[in-house]
Structure formats: C-alpha cells, structure tokens
C-alpha positions as CSV (number, residue, x, y, z in Angstrom):
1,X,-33.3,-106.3,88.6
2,X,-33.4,-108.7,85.8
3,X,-32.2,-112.5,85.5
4,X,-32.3,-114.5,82.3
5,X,-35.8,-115.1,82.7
6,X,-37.7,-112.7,84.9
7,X,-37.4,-109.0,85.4
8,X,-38.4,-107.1,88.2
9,X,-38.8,-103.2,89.4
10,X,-39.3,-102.1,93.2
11,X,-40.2,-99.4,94.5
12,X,-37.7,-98.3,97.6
13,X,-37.7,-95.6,100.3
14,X,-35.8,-94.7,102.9
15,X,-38.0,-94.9,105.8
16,X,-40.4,-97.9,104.9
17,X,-40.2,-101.5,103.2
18,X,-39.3,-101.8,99.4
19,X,-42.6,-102.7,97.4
20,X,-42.5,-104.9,94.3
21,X,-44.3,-102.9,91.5
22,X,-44.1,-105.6,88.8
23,X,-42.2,-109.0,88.2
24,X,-42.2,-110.4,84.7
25,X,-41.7,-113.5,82.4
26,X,-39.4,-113.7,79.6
27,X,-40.2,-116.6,77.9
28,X,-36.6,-116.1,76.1
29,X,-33.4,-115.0,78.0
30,X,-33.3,-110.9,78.7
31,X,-29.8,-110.1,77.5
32,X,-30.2,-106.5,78.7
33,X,-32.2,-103.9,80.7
34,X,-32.2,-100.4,80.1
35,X,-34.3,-97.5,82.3
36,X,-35.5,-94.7,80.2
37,X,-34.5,-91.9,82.4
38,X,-37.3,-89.7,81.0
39,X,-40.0,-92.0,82.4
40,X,-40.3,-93.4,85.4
41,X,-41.7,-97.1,85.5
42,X,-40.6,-97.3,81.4
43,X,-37.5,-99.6,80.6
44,X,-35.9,-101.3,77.3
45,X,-35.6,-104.7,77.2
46,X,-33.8,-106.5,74.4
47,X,-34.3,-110.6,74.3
48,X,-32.0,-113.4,72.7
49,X,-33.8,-113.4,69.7
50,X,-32.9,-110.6,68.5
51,X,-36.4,-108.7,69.9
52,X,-36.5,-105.4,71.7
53,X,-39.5,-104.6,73.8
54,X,-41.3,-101.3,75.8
55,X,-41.4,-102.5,79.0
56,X,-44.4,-100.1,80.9
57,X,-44.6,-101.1,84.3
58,X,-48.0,-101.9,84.9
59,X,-49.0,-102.4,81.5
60,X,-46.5,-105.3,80.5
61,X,-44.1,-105.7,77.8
62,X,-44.9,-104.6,74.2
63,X,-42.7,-105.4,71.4
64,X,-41.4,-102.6,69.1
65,X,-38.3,-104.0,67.0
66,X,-36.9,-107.7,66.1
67,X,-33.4,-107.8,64.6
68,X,-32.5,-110.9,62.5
69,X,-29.4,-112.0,64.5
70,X,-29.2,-113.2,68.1
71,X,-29.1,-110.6,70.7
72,X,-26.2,-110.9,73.5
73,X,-25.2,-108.6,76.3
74,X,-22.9,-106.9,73.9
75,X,-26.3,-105.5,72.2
76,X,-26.8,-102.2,73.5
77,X,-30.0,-100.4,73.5
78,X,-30.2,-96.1,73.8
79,X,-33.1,-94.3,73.8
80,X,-33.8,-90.5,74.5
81,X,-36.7,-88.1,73.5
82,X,-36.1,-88.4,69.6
83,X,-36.3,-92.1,69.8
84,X,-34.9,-95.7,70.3
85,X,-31.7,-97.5,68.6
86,X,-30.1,-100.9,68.9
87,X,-26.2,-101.4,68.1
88,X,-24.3,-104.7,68.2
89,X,-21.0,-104.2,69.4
90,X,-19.4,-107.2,69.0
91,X,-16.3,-106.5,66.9
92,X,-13.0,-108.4,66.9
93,X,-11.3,-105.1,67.9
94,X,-13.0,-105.3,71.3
C-alpha cells in the first residue's frame, strides 16, 4: 500500500492476523509502486522529483536513478532480471 507520503508492505495469511513488515516516509509524494516479482520484500518506487529508488524491505529505500523532469503517475517503472527502466508516458495521443 502506498499514499503520497508513506508506503507500507504486510505480510498476510489465511489463518492468522496480517503483520506489518515495514512502513516508510517519503519525504516527496510516491507517484508509483511497483513489486519486483522476482524478489519477495523488493519494490520500485519512483518519487515527484523525478527519483526512482530500491525499496528492500527491511533495509530501507536506496536511490538508483533521478530523471530531470517531474515524475507523475503516468511514469511507469519495469524491471526484470536484465535490469530496471523508466518511461514517461504522457503523450497528447493518450
């Protein structure tokens, strides 16, 4: 789950109460949240400004690319085994 501000993962079962695992602080608004399928507890997070961050649950965010122009939730963020790419899709076509 992720709000403008915080971001948070859970951990939930069938048979026993969700646990929180981690709950962060952007100190800019998160404009999206991707999972990385490949690894649990890993996600993508991409800011406002334009930053995109490794988000290892347990071990906190840790920035790996900043773009020059503002980040909105058309900015969408793949990853996979070979690596990580960011693509604005904001196009007057749309």
């Amino acid at each position: 789950m992720c709000s403008d501000h915080q971001c948070g993962v859970w951990r939930v079962r069938e048979r026993t109460r969700s646990q929180t695992l981690e709950v962060i602080q952007n100190k800019l608004s998160a404009t999206c949240l991707s999972a990385i399928p490949h690894v649990q507890g890993d996600f993508l997070v991409a800011s406002e400004s334009g930053a995109a961050y490794l988000w290892a649950v347990g071990k906190g965010l840790q920035k790996f690319r900043q773009e020059d122009k503002w980040c909105d939730p058309r900015l969408m963020v793949y990853a996979d085994r070979t690596g990580v790419a960011l693509t604005n899709i904001r196009t007057k076509d749309l």
